[in-house]
C-alpha positions as CSV (number, residue, x, y, z in Angstrom):
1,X,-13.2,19.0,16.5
2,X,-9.9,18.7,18.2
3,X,-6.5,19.1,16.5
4,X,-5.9,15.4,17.2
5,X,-8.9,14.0,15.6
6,X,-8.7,16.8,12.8
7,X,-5.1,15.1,12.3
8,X,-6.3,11.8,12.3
9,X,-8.9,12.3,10.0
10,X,-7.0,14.4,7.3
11,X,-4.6,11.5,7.3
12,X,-7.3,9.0,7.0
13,X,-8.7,11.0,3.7
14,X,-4.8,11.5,2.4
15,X,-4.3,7.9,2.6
16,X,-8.1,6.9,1.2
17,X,-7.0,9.1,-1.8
18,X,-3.6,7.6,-2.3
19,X,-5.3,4.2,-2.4
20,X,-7.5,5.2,-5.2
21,X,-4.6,6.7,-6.9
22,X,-3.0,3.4,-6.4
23,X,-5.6,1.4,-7.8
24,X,-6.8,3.7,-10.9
25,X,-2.3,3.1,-11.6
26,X,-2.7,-0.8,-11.2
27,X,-5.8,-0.3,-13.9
28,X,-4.0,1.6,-16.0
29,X,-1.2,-0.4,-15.7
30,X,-3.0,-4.0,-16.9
31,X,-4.0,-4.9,-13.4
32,X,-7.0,-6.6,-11.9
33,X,-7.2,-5.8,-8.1
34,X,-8.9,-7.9,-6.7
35,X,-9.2,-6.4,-3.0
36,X,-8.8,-3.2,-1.1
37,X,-8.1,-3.4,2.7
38,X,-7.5,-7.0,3.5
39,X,-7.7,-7.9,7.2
40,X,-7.2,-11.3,9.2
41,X,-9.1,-12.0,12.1
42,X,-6.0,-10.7,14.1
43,X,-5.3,-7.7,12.5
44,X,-2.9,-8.0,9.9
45,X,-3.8,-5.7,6.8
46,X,-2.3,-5.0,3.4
47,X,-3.7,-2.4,1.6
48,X,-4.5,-3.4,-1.9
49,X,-4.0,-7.1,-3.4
50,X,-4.0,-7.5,-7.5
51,X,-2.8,-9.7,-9.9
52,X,-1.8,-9.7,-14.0
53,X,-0.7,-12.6,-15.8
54,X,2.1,-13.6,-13.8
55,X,1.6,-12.1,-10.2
56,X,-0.7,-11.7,-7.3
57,X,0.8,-8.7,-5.9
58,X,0.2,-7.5,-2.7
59,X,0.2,-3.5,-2.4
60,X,1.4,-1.6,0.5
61,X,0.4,2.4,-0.6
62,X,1.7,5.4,1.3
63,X,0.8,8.8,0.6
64,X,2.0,12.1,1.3
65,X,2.2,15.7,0.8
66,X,5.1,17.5,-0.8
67,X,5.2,20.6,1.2
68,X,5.0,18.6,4.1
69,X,8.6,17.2,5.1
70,X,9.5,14.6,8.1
71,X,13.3,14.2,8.5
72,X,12.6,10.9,9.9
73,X,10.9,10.0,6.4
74,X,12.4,11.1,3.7
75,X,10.0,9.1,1.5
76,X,6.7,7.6,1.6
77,X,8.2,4.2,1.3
78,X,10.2,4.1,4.6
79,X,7.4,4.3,6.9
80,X,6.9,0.8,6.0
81,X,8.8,0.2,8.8
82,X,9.6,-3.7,9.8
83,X,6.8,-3.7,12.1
84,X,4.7,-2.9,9.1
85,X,5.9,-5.5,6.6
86,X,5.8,-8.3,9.3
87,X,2.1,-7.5,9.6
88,X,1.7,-7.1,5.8
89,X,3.4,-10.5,4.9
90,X,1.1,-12.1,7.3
91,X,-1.7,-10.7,5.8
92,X,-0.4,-11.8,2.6
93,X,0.2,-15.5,3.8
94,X,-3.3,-15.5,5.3
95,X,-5.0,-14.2,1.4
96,X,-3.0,-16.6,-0.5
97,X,-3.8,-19.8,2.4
98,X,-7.5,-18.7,1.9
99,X,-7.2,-17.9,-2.2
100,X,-4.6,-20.7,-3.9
101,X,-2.9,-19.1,-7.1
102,X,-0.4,-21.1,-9.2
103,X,0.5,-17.2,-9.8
104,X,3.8,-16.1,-8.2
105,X,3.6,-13.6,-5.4
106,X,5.1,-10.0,-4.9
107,X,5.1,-7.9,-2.2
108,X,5.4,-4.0,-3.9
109,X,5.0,-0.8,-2.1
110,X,3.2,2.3,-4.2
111,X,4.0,5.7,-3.6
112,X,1.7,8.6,-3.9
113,X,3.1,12.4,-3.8
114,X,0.5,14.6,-3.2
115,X,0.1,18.5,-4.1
116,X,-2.9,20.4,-2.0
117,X,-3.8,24.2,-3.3
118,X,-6.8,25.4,-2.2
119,X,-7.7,22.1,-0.3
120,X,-7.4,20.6,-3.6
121,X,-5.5,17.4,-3.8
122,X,-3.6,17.0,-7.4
123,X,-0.9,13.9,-7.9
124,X,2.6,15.2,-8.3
125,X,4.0,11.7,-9.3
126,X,3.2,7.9,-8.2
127,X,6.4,5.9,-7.4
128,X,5.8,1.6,-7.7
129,X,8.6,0.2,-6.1
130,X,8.0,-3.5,-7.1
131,X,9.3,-6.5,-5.4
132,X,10.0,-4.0,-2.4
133,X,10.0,-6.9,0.3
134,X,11.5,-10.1,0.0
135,X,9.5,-12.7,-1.4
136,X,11.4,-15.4,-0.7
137,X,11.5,-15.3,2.7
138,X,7.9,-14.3,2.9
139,X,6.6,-17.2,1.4
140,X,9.0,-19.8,2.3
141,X,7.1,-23.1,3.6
142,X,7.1,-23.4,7.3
């Protein structure tokens, strides 16, 4: 296999992991989730949508590994770049067209730090950064 598809498929399985990670968090922490990988027709994805009581929350997760550093990200979060967020939002608008909820909405980003010894993944820590995009403008009626 060649070092580019060897990246892209480590990658793949870091973030497949963070998004379990993610969701057995959202359990623990009282949540339902209700999907994992929403797409629309035209491409627009967010990762993981749940919901408690008040909420449907819409999940952005990024993963990464500790002893691995990018100076152009110094955390998971901000490689949810604008591009990113337009295309989550969207996908977000598209679910709650398609699924009505008197719930509110929330747009939250989970990060996952990841340890590897031994090509053994551990969790190091999970970081939920609720409320991390702007509602408000998200939603706002056309």
């Amino acid at each position: 296999m060649n070092n580019i598809v060897r990246a892209k498929t480590e990658r793949h399985d870091l973030g497949r992991f963070g998004e379990r990670v993610a969701i057995r968090y959202l359990l623990f922490h009282g949540y339902l989730v209700r999907r994992r990988g929403y797409m629309t027709e035209d491409g627009n994805e967010v990762d993981l949508i749940a919901t408690n009581r008040e909420y449907v929350i819409f999940v952005e997760v990024k993963t990464r590994l500790l002893d691995v550093k990018n100076p152009n990200e110094p955390r998971p979060a901000s490689a949810v770049c604008p591009d990113k967020q337009r295309s989550v939002i969207a996908a977000a608008r598209h679910y709650s067209a398609n699924h009505p909820s008197e719930r509110k909405k929330r747009l939250d980003i989970i990060e996952i730090y990841v340890s590897e010894k031994n090509g053994r993944k551990r969790v190091a820590e999970v970081k939920h950064l609720k409320g991390a995009f702007n509602v408000t403008t998200a939603f706002k009626p056309h």
